[in-house]
N, C-alpha and C positions, 0 to 999 in steps of 0.2 A: 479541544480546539477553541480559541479564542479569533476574537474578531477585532484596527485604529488606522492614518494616511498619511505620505510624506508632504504633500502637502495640504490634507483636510482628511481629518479622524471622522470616519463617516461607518455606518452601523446599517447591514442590509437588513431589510424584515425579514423576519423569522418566519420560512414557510419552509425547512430541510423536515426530508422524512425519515422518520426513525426506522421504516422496512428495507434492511440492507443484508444483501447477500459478499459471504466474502468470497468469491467462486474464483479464481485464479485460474483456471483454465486447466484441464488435464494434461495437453500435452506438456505444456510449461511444466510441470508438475514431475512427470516421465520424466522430461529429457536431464531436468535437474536430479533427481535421482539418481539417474543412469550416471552420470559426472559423480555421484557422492558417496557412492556404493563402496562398501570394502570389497564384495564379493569381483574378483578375478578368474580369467581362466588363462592360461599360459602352455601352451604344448599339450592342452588336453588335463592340466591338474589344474583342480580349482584353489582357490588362493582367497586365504581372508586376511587382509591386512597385507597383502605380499607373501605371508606365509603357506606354505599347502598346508593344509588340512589336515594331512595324517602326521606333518611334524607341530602343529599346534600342543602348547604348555595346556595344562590341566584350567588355569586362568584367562587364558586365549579361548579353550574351546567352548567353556562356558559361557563367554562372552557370544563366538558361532553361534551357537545353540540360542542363544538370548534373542540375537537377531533374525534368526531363521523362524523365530516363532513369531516375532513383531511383523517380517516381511508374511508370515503367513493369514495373520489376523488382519495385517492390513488390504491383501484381496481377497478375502473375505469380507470384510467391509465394505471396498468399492462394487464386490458383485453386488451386494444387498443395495447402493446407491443407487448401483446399475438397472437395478429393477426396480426400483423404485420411482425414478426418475423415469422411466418406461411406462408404467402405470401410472404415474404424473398428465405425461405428455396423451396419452389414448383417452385419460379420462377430464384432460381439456380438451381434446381434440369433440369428442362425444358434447361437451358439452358448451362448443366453442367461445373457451377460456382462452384468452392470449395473455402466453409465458414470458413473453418479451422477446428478447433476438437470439438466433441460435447462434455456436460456435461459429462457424463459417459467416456470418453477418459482422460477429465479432471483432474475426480477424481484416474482414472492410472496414471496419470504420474507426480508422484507427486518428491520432491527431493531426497527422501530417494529410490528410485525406478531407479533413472536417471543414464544413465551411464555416463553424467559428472559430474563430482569432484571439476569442478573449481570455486574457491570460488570469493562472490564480497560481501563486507561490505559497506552497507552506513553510514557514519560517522554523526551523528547527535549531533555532541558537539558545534553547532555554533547558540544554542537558545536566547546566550545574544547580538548575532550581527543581529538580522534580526526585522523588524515589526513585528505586527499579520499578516497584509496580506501577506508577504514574507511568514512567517511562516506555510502559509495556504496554501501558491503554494507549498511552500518543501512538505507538505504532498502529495499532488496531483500529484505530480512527482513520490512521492512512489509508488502510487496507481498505476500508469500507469508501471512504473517497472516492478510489483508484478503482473502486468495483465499480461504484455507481457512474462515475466519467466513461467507464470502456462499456455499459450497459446504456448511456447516452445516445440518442438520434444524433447529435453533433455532437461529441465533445468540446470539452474547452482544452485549451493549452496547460496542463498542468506540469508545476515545476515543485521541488525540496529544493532547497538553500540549505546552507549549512549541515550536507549532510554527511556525518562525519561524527568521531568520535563514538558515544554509548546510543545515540539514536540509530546510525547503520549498524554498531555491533547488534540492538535488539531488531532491526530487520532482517541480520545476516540469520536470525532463527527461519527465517519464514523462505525456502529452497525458492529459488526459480524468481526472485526478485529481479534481479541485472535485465531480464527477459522483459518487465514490464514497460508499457508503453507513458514514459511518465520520461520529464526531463530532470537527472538527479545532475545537483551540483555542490560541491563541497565550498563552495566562496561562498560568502553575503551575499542578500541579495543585495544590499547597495553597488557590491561590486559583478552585479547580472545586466540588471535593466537599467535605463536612463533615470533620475532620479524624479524629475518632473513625471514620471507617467504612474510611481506607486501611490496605491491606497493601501494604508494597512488600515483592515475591520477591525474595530473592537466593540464589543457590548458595552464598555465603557463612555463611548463617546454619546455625544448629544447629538452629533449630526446622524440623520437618516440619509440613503440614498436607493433610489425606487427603478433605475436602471442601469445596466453594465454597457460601459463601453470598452470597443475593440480594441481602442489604443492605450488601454493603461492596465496596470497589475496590480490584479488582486493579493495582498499578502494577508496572510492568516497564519496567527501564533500556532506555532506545533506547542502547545503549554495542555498538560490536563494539569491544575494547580487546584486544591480544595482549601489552602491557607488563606485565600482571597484578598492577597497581596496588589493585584491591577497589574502584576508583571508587563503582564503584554503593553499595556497603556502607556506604564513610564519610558520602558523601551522605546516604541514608538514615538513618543514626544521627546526623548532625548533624539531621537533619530533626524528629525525634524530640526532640531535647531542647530546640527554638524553645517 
């Protein structure tokens, strides 16, 4: 992520934490599943793909077979989280450690609910300057965003522009997105908010700014770039002079 303004290229102090959890919520997690599952039952015959089971191809069943072992290790895996997270929680409680907010705190404090207003757009218009792997870390940086805003005492108002193209194809990997509480929009942000109220951050600029105000938008380049091109920069100051 990159940080530049439509009207003043301004640069917050660097005080973000690098301890981020990407916890997406179970249920979310479930319920997407449950939507994405080949596994079917119809009249009492189970159905993989639509097909039952006992007329599945020799290439079908194996495929079965492949999944039924994925879906096995993977509750196997949640039981062992499951207890994990159990002896987490007893052995903060003992020694009282506070975990931060539980699910059901979660599900209160969401953005429509928050008493901040202040808004921060990720700008995701930089899908023909990065690899797949680049592309792959920008999502992952979302996620960890989207983790720490819904692990927030107030959230902020968070938005994606431009979300569209090879940035939602590599979020369409990650199940249970549509669910989150994040404002996704596939227009510019120019064509979101009023133009007078954007700040784009960039590390690039010279100007510092030392507090957030309610009535204007945050934009932050969705760019992981290591060619050290200023992408974000010149964007932003073409942006500026339309």
């Amino acid at each position: 992520m990159t940080e530049n303004s439509t009207n003043s290229m301004e640069t917050l102090p660097d005080a973000t934490s690098e301890r981020i959890e990407s916890n997406l919520g179970q249920s979310e997690r479930l319920s997407a599943e449950a939507l994405n599952s080949p596994i079917s039952t119809e009249h009492g015959d189970e159905k993989f793909n639509g097909v039952e089971i006992s007329k599945l191809t020799k290439r079908q069943l194996k495929k079965y077979h492949k999944y039924m072992q994925w879906q096995k290790a993977k509750k196997e895996k949640r039981s062992k989280e499951k207890q994990k997270s159990k002896e987490k929680r007893k052995h903060a409680k003992l020694n009282n450690i506070d975990l931060g907010p539980s699910r059901k705190e979660l599900k209160r404090k969401t953005m429509e609910a928050s008493p901040c207003q202040t808004a921060v757009c990720i700008d995701l218009s930089f899908d023909d300057l990065m690899i797949d792997k680049d592309m792959a870390k920008t999502v992952k940086q979302i996620l960890r965003v989207y983790t720490e805003n819904r692990r927030a005492s107030a959230p902020m108002q968070l938005h994606l522009s431009s979300f569209k193209g090879r940035s939602k194809e590599e979020m369409e990997r990650h199940n249970g997105y549509q669910h989150w509480d994040i404002h996704f929009h596939e227009s510019h942000y120019l064509d979101i908010f009023p133009r007078d109220k954007l700040v784009y951050l960039t590390s690039d600029s010279d100007n510092v700014i030392h507090n957030l105000e309610d009535d204007k938008v945050y934009i932050i380049g969705g760019l992981v770039d290591h060619n050290g091109h200023k992408m974000d920069f010149l964007r932003a100051s073409a942006t500026i002079k339309l």
